[in-house]
C-alpha positions as CSV (number, residue, x, y, z in Angstrom):
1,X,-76.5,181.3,-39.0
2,X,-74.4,181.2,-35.8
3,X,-71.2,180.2,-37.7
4,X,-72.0,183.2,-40.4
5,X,-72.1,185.7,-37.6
6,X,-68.9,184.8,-35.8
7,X,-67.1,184.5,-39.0
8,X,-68.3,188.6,-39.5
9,X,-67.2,189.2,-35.8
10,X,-63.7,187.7,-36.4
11,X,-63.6,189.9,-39.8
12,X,-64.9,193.0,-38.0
13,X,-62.1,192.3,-35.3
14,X,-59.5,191.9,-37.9
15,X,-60.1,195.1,-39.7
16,X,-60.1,196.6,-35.9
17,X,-56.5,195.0,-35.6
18,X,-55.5,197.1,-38.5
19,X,-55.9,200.3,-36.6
20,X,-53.4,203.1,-36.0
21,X,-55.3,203.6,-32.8
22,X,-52.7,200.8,-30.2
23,X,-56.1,201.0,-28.2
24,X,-58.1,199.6,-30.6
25,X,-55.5,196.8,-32.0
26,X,-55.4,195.7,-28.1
27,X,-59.1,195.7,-28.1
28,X,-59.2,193.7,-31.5
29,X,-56.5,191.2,-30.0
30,X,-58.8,191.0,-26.6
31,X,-61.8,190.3,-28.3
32,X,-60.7,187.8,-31.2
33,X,-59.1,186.1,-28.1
34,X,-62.5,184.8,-27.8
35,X,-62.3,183.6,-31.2
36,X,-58.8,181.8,-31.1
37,X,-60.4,178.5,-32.2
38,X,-61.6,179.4,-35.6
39,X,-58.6,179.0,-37.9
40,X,-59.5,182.7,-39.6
41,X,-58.7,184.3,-36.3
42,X,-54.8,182.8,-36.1
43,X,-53.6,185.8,-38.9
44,X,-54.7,188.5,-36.3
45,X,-53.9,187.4,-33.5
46,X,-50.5,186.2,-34.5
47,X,-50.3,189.8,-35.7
48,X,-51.7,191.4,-32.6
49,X,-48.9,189.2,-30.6
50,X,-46.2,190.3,-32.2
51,X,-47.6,194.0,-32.9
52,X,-44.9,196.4,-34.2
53,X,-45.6,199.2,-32.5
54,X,-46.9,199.1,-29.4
55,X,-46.4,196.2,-26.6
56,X,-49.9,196.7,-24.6
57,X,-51.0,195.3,-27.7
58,X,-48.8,192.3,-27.3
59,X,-49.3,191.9,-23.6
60,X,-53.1,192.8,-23.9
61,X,-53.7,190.1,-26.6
62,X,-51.2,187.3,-24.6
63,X,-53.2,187.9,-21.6
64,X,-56.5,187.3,-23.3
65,X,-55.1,184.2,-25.6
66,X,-54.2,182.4,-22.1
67,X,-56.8,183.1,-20.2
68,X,-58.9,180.9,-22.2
69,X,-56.7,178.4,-20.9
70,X,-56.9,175.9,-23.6
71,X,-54.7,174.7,-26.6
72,X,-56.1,177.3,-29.2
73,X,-54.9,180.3,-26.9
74,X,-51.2,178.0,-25.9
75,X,-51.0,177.6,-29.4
76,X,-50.9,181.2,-30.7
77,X,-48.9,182.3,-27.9
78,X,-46.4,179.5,-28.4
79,X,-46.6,179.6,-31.9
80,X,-45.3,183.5,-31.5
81,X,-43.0,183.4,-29.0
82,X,-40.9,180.6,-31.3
83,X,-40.2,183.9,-33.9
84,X,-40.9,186.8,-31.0
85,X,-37.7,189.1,-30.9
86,X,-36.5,190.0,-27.7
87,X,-38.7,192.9,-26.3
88,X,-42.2,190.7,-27.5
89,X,-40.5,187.6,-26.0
90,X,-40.5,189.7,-23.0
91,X,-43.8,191.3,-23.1
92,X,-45.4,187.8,-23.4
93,X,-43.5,187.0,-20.6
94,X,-45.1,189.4,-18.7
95,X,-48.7,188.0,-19.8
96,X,-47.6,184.4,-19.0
97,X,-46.7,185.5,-15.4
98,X,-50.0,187.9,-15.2
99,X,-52.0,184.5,-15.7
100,X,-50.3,181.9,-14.4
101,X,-48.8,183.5,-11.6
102,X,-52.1,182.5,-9.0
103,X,-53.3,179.2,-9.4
104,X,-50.7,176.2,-9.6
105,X,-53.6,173.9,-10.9
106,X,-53.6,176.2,-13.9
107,X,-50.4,176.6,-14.2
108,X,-50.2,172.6,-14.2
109,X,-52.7,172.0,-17.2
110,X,-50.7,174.5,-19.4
111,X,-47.6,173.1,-19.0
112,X,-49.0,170.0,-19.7
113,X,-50.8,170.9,-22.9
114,X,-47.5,173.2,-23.9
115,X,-45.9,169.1,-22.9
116,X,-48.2,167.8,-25.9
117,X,-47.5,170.5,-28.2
118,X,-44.0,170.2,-27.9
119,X,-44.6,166.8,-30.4
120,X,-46.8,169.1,-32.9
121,X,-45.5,168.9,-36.3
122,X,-45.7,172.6,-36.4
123,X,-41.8,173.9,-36.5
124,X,-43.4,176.9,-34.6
125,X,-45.7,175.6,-32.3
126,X,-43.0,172.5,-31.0
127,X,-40.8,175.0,-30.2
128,X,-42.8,178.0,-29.2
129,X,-44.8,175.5,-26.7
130,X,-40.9,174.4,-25.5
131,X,-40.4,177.9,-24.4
132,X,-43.7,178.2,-23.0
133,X,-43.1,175.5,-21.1
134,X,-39.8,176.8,-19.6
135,X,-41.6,179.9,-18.3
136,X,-44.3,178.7,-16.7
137,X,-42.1,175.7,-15.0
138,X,-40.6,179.0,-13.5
139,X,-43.4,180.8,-11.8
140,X,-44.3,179.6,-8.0
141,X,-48.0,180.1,-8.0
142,X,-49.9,181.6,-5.1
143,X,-52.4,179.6,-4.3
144,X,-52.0,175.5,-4.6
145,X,-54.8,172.8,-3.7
146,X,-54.8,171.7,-0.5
């Protein structure tokens, strides 16, 4: 039963994320963030990245994606930013720094999961998770162990 309701959630999500209403796409991207694992939630949220009208959607969703802090979330932001056009690239940007930008121990374990990616067979997530990798080897984090 608990697969059949998150499967409806990630539907009910999606439909959200066709809204005209940028509020409630960056709501839908926030929420099927939570969902990034399940392979029916990638369409969305790929969608929700690269949103073509409004970039709090983008950022909203990027922020969300990452701060899971796993390889799902890497992986849909990576696999964007490969095909992201400038002003997306930039907004993503923006959510990598949002997230990363505190913690260099987090900062650390994406960069080495965007290292692992970067062999994917995917010809969007190797080189999205390249230029992942890039951006976060550029942010000084606040706060390091000590």
């Amino acid at each position: 039963m608990g697969s059949d309701l998150r499967h409806a959630v990630v539907v009910m999500l999606g439909e959200l994320g066709r809204s005209h209403d940028y509020r409630d796409r960056a709501d839908a991207g926030h929420g099927l963030a939570g969902f990034a694992e399940m392979q029916e939630a990638l369409g969305p949220l790929l969608e929700l990245v690269l949103d073509p009208d409004d970039t709090f959607v983008t950022q909203r969703t990027v922020e969300a994606l990452l701060r899971r802090k796993d390889r799902s979330g890497l992986t849909i932001v990576a696999s964007a930013l490969a095909v992201a056009n400038s002003n997306h690239s930039a907004w993503i940007h923006t959510g990598i720094v949002e997230v990363f930008s505190i913690f260099s121990e987090d900062r650390d374990n994406a960069m080495r999961l965007c290292e692992e990616m970067s062999r994917d067979t995917d010809d969007r997530v190797a080189p999205g998770a390249r230029q992942l990798h890039s951006l976060l080897a550029e942010i000084d984090p606040v706060l390091r162990p000590a």
